[in-house]
mmCIF entry with sequence, helices, sheets and N, C-alpha, C, O atoms, coordinates in Angstrom:
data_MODEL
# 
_entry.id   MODEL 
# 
_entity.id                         1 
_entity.type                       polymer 
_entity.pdbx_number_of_molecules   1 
# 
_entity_poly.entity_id                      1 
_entity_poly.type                           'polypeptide(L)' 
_entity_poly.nstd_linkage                   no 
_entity_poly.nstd_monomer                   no 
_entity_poly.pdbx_seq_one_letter_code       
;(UNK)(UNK)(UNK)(UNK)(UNK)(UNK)(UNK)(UNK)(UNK)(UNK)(UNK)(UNK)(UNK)(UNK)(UNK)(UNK)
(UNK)(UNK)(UNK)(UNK)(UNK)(UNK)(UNK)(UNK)(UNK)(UNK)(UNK)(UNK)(UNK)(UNK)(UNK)(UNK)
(UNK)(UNK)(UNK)(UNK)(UNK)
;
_entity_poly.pdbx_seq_one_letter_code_can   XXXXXXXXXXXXXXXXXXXXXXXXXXXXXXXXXXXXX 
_entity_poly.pdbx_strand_id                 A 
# 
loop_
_entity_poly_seq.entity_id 
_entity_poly_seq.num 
_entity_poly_seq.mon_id 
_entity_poly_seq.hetero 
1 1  UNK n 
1 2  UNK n 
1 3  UNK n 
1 4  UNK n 
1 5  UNK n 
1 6  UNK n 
1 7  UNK n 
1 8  UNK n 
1 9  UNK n 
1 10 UNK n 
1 11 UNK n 
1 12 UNK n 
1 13 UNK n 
1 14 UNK n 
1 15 UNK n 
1 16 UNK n 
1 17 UNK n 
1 18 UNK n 
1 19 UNK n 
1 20 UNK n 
1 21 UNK n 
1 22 UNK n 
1 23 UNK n 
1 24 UNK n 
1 25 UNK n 
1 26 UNK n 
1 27 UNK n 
1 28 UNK n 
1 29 UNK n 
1 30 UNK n 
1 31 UNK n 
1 32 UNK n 
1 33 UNK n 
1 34 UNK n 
1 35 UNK n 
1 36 UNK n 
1 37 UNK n 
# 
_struct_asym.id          A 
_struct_asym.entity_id   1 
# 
_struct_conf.conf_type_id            HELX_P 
_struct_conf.id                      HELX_P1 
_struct_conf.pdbx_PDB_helix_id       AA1 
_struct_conf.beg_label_comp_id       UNK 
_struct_conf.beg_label_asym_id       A 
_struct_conf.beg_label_seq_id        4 
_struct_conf.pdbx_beg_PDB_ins_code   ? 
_struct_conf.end_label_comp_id       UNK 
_struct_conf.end_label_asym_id       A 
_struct_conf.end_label_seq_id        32 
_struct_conf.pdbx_end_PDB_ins_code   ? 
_struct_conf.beg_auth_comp_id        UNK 
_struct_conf.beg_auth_asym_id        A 
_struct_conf.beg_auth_seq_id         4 
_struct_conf.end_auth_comp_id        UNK 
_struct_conf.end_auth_asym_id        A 
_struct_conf.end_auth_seq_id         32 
_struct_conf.pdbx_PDB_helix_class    1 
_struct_conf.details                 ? 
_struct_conf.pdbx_PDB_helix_length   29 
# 
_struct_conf_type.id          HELX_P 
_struct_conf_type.criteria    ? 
_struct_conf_type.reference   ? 
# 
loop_
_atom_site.group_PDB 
_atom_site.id 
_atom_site.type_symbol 
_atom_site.label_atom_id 
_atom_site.label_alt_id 
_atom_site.label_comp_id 
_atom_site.label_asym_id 
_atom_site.label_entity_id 
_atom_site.label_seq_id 
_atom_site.pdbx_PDB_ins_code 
_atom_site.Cartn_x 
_atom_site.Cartn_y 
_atom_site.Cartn_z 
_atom_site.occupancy 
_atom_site.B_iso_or_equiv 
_atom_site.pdbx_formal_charge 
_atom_site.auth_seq_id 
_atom_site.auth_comp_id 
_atom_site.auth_asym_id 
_atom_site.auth_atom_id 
_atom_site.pdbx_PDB_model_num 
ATOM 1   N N  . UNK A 1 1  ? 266.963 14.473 -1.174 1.00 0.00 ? 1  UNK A N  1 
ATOM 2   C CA . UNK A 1 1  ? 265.854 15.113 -1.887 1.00 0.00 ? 1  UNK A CA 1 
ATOM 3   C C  . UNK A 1 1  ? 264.815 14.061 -2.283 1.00 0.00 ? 1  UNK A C  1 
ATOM 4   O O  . UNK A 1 1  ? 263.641 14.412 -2.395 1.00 0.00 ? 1  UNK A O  1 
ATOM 5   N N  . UNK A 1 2  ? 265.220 12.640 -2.527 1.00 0.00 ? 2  UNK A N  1 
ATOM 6   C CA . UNK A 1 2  ? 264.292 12.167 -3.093 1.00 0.00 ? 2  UNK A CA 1 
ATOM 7   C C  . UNK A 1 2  ? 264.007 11.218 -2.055 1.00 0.00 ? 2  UNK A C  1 
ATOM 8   O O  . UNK A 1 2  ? 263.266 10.318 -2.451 1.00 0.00 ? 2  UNK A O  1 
ATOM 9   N N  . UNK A 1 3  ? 264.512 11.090 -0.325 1.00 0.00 ? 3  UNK A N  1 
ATOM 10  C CA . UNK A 1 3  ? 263.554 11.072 0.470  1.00 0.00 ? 3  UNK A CA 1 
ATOM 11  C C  . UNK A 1 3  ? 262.893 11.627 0.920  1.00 0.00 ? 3  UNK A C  1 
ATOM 12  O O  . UNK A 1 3  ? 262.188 10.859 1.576  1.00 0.00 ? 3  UNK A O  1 
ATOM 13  N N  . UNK A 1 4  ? 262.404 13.145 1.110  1.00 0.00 ? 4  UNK A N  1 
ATOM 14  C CA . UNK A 1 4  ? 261.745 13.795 0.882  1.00 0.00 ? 4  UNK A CA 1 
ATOM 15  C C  . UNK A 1 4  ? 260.472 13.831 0.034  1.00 0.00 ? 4  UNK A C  1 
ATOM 16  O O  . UNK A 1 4  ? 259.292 13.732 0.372  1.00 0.00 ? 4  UNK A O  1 
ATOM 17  N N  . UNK A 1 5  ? 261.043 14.000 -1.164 1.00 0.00 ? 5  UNK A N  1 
ATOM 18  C CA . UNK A 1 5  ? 260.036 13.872 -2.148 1.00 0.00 ? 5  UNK A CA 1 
ATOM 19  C C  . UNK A 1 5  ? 258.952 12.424 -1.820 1.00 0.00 ? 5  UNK A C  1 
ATOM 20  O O  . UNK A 1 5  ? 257.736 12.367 -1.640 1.00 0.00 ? 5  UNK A O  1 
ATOM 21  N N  . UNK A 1 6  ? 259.626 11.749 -1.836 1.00 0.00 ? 6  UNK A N  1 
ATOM 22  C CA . UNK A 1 6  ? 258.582 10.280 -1.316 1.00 0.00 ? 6  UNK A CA 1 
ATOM 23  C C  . UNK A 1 6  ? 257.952 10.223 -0.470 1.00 0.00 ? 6  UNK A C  1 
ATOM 24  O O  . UNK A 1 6  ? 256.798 9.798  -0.541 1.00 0.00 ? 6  UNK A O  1 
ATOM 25  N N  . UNK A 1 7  ? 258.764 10.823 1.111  1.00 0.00 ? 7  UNK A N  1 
ATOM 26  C CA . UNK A 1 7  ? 257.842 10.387 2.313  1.00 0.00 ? 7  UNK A CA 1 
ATOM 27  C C  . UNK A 1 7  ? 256.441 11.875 1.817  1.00 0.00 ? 7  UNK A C  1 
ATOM 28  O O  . UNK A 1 7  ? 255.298 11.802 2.268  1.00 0.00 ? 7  UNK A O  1 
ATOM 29  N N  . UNK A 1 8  ? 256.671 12.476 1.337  1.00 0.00 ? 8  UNK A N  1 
ATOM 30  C CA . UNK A 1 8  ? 255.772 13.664 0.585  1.00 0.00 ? 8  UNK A CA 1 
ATOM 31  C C  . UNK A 1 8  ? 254.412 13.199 0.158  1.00 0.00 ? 8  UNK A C  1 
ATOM 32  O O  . UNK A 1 8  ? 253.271 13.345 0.598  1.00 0.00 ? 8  UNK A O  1 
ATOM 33  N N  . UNK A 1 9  ? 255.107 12.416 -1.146 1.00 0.00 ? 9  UNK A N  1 
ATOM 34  C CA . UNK A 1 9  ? 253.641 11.896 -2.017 1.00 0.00 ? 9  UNK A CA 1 
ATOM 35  C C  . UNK A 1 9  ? 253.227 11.047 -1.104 1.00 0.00 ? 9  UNK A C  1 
ATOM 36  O O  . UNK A 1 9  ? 252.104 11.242 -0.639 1.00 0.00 ? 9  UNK A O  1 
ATOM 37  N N  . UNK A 1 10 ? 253.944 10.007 -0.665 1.00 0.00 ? 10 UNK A N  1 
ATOM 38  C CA . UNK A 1 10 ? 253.136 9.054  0.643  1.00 0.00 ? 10 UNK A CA 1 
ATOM 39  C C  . UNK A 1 10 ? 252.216 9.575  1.616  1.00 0.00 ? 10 UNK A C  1 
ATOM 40  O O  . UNK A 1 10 ? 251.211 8.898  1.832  1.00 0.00 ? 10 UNK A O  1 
ATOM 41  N N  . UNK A 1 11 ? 252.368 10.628 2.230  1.00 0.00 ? 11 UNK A N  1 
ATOM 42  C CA . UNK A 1 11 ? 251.863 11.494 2.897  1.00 0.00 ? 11 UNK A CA 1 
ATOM 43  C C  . UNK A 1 11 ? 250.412 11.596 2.825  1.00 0.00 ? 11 UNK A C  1 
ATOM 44  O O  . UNK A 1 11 ? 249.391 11.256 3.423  1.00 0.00 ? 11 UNK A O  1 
ATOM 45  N N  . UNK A 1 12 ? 251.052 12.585 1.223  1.00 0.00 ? 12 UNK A N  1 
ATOM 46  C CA . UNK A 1 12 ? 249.586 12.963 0.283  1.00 0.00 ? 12 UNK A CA 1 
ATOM 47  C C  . UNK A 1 12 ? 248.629 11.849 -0.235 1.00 0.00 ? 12 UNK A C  1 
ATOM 48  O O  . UNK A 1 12 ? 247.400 11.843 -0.314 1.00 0.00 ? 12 UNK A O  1 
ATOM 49  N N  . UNK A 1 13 ? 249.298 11.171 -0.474 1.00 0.00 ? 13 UNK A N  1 
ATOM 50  C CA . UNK A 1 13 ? 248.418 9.928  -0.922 1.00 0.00 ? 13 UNK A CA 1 
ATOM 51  C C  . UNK A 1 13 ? 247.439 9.146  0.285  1.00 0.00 ? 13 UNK A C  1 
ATOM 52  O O  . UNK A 1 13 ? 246.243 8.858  0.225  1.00 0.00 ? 13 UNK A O  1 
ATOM 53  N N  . UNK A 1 14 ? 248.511 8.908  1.483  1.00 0.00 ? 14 UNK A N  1 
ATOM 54  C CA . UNK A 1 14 ? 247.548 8.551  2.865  1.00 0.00 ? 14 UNK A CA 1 
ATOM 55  C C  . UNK A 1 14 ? 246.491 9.615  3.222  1.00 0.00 ? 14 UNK A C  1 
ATOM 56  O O  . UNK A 1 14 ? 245.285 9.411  3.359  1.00 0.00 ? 14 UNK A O  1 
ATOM 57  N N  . UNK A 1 15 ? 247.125 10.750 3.347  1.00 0.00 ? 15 UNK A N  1 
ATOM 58  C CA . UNK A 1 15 ? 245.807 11.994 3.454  1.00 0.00 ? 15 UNK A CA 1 
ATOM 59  C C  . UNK A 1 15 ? 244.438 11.586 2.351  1.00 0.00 ? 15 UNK A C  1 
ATOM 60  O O  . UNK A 1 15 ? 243.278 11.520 2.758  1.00 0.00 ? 15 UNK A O  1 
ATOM 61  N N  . UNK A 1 16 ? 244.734 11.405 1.301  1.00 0.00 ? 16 UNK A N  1 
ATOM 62  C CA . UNK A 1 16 ? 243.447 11.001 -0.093 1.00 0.00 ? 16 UNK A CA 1 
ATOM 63  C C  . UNK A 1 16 ? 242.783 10.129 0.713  1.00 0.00 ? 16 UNK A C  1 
ATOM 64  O O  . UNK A 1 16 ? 241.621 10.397 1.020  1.00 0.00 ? 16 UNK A O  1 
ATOM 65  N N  . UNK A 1 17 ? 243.335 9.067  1.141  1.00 0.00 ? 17 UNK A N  1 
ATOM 66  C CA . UNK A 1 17 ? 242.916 7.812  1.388  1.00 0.00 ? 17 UNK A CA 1 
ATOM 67  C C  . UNK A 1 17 ? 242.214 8.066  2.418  1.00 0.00 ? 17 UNK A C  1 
ATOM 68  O O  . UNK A 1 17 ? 241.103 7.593  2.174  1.00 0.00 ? 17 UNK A O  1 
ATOM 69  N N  . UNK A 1 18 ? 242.208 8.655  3.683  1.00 0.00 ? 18 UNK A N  1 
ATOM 70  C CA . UNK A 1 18 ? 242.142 8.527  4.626  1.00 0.00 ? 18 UNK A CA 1 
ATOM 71  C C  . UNK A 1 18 ? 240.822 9.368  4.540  1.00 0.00 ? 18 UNK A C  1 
ATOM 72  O O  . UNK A 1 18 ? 239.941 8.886  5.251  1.00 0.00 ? 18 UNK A O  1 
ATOM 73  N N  . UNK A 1 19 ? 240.457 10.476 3.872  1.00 0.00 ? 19 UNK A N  1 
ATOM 74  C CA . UNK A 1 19 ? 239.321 11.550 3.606  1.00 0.00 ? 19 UNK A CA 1 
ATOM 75  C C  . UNK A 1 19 ? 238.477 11.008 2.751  1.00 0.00 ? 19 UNK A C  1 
ATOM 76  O O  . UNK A 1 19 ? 237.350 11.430 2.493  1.00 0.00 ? 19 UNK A O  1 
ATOM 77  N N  . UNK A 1 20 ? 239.219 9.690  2.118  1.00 0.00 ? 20 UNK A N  1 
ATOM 78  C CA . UNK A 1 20 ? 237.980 8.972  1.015  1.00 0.00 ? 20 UNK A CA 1 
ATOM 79  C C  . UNK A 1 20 ? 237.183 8.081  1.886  1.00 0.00 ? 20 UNK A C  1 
ATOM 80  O O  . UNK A 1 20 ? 235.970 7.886  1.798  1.00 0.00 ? 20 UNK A O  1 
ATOM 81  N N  . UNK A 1 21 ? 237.861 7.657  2.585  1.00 0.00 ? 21 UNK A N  1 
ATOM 82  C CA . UNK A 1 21 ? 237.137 6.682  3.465  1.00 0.00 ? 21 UNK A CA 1 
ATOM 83  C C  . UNK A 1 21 ? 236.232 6.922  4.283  1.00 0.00 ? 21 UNK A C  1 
ATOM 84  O O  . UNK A 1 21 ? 235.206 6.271  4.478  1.00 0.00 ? 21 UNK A O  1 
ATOM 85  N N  . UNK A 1 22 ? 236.825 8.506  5.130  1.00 0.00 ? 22 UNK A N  1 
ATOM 86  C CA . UNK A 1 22 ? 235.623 8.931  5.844  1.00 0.00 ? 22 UNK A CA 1 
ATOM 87  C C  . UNK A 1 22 ? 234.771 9.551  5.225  1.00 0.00 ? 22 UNK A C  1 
ATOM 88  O O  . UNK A 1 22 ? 233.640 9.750  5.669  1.00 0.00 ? 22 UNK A O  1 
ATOM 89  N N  . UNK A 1 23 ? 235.176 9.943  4.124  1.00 0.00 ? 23 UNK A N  1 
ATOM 90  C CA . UNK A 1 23 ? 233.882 10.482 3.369  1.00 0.00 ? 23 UNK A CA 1 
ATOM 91  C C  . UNK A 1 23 ? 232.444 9.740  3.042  1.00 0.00 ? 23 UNK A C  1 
ATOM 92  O O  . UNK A 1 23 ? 231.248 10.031 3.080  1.00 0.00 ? 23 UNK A O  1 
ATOM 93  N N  . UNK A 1 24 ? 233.441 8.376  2.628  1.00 0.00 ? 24 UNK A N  1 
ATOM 94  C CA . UNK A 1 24 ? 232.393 6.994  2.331  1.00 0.00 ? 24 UNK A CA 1 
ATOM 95  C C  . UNK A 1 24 ? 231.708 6.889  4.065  1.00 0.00 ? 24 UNK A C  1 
ATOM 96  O O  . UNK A 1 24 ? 230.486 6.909  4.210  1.00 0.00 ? 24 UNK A O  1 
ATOM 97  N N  . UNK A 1 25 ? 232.497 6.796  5.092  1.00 0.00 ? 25 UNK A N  1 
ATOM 98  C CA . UNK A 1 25 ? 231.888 6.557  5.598  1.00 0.00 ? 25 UNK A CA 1 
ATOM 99  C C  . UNK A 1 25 ? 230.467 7.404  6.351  1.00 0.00 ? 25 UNK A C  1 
ATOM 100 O O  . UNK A 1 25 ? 229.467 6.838  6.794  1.00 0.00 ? 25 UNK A O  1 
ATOM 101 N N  . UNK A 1 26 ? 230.706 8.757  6.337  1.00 0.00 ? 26 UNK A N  1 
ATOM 102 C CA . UNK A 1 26 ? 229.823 9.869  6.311  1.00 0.00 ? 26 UNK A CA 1 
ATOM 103 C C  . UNK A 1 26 ? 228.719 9.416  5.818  1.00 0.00 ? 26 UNK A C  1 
ATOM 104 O O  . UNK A 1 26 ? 227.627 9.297  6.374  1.00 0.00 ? 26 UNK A O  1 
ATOM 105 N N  . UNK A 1 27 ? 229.165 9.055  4.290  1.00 0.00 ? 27 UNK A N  1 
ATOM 106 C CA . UNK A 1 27 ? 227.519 9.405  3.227  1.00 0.00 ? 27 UNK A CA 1 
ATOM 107 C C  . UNK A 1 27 ? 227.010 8.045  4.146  1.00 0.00 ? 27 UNK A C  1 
ATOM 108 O O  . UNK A 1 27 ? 225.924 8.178  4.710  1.00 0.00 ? 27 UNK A O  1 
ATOM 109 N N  . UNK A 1 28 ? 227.644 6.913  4.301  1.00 0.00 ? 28 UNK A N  1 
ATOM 110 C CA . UNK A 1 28 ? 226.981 5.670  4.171  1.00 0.00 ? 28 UNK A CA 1 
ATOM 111 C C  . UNK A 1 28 ? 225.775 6.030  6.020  1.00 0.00 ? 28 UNK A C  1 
ATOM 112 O O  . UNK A 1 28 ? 224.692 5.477  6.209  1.00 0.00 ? 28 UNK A O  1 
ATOM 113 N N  . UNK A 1 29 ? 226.262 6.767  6.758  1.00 0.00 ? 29 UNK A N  1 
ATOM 114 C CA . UNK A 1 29 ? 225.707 6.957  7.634  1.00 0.00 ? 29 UNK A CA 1 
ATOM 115 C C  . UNK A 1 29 ? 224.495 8.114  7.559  1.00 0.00 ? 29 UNK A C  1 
ATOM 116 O O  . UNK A 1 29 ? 223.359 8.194  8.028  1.00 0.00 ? 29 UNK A O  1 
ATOM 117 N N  . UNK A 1 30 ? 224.965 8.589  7.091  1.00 0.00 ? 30 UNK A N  1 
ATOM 118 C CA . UNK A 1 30 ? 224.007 9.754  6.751  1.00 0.00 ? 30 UNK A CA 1 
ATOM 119 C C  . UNK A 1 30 ? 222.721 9.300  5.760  1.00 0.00 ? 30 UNK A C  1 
ATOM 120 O O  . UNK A 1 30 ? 221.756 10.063 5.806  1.00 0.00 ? 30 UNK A O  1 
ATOM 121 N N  . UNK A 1 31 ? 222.633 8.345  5.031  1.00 0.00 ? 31 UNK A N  1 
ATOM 122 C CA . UNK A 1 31 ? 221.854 7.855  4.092  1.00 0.00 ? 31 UNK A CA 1 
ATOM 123 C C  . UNK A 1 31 ? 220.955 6.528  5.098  1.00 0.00 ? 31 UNK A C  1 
ATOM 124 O O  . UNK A 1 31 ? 219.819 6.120  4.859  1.00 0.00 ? 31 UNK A O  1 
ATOM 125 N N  . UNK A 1 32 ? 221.681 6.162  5.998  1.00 0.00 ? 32 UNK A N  1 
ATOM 126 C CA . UNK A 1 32 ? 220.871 5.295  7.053  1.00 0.00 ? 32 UNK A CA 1 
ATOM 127 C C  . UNK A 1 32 ? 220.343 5.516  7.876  1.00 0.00 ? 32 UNK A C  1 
ATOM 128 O O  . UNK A 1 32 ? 219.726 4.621  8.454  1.00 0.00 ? 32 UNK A O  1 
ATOM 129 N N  . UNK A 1 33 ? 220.324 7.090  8.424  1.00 0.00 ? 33 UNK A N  1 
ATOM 130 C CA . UNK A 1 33 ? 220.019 7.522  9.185  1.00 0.00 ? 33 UNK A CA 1 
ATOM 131 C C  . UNK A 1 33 ? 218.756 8.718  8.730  1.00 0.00 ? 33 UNK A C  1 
ATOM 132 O O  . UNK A 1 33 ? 218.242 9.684  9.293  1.00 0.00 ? 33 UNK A O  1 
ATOM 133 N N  . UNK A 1 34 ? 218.598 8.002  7.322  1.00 0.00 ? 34 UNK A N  1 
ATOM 134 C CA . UNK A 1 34 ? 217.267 8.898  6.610  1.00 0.00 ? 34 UNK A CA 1 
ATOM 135 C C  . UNK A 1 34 ? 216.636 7.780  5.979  1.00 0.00 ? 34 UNK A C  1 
ATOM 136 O O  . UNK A 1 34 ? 216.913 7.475  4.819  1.00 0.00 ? 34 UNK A O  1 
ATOM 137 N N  . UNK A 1 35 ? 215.696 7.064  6.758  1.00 0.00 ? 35 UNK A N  1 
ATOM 138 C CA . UNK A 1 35 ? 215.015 5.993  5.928  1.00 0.00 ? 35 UNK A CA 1 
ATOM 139 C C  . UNK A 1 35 ? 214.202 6.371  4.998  1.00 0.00 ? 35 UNK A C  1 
ATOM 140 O O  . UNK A 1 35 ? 213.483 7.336  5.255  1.00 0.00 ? 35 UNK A O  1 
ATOM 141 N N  . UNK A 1 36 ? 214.126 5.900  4.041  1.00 0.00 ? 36 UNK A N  1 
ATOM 142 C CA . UNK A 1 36 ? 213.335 6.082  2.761  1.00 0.00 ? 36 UNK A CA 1 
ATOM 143 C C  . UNK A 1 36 ? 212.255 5.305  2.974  1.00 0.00 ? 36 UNK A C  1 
ATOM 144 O O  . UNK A 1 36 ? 212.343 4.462  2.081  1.00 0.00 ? 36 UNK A O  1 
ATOM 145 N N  . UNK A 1 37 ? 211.345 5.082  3.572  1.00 0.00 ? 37 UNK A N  1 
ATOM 146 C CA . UNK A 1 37 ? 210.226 4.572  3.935  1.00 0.00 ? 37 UNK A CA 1 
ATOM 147 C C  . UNK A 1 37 ? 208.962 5.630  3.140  1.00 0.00 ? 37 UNK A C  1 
ATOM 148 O O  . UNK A 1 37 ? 207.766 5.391  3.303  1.00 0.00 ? 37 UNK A O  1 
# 
């Protein structure tokens, strides 16, 4: 049960990680690709 439970939150936690990053990486493209000129 409580390998389970772990490989779980690990999971969930890599999923966070992984959607934060592309998220960052989204905006950071999306904001360069609109020059503020």
């Amino acid at each position: 049960m409580n390998i389970i439970l772990y490989a779980g939150m690990s999971y969930l936690i890599t999923a966070i990680i992984a959607f934060g990053v592309i998220g960052v990486i989204v905006g950071i493209s999306k904001f360069l690709s609109q020059p503020s000129e």
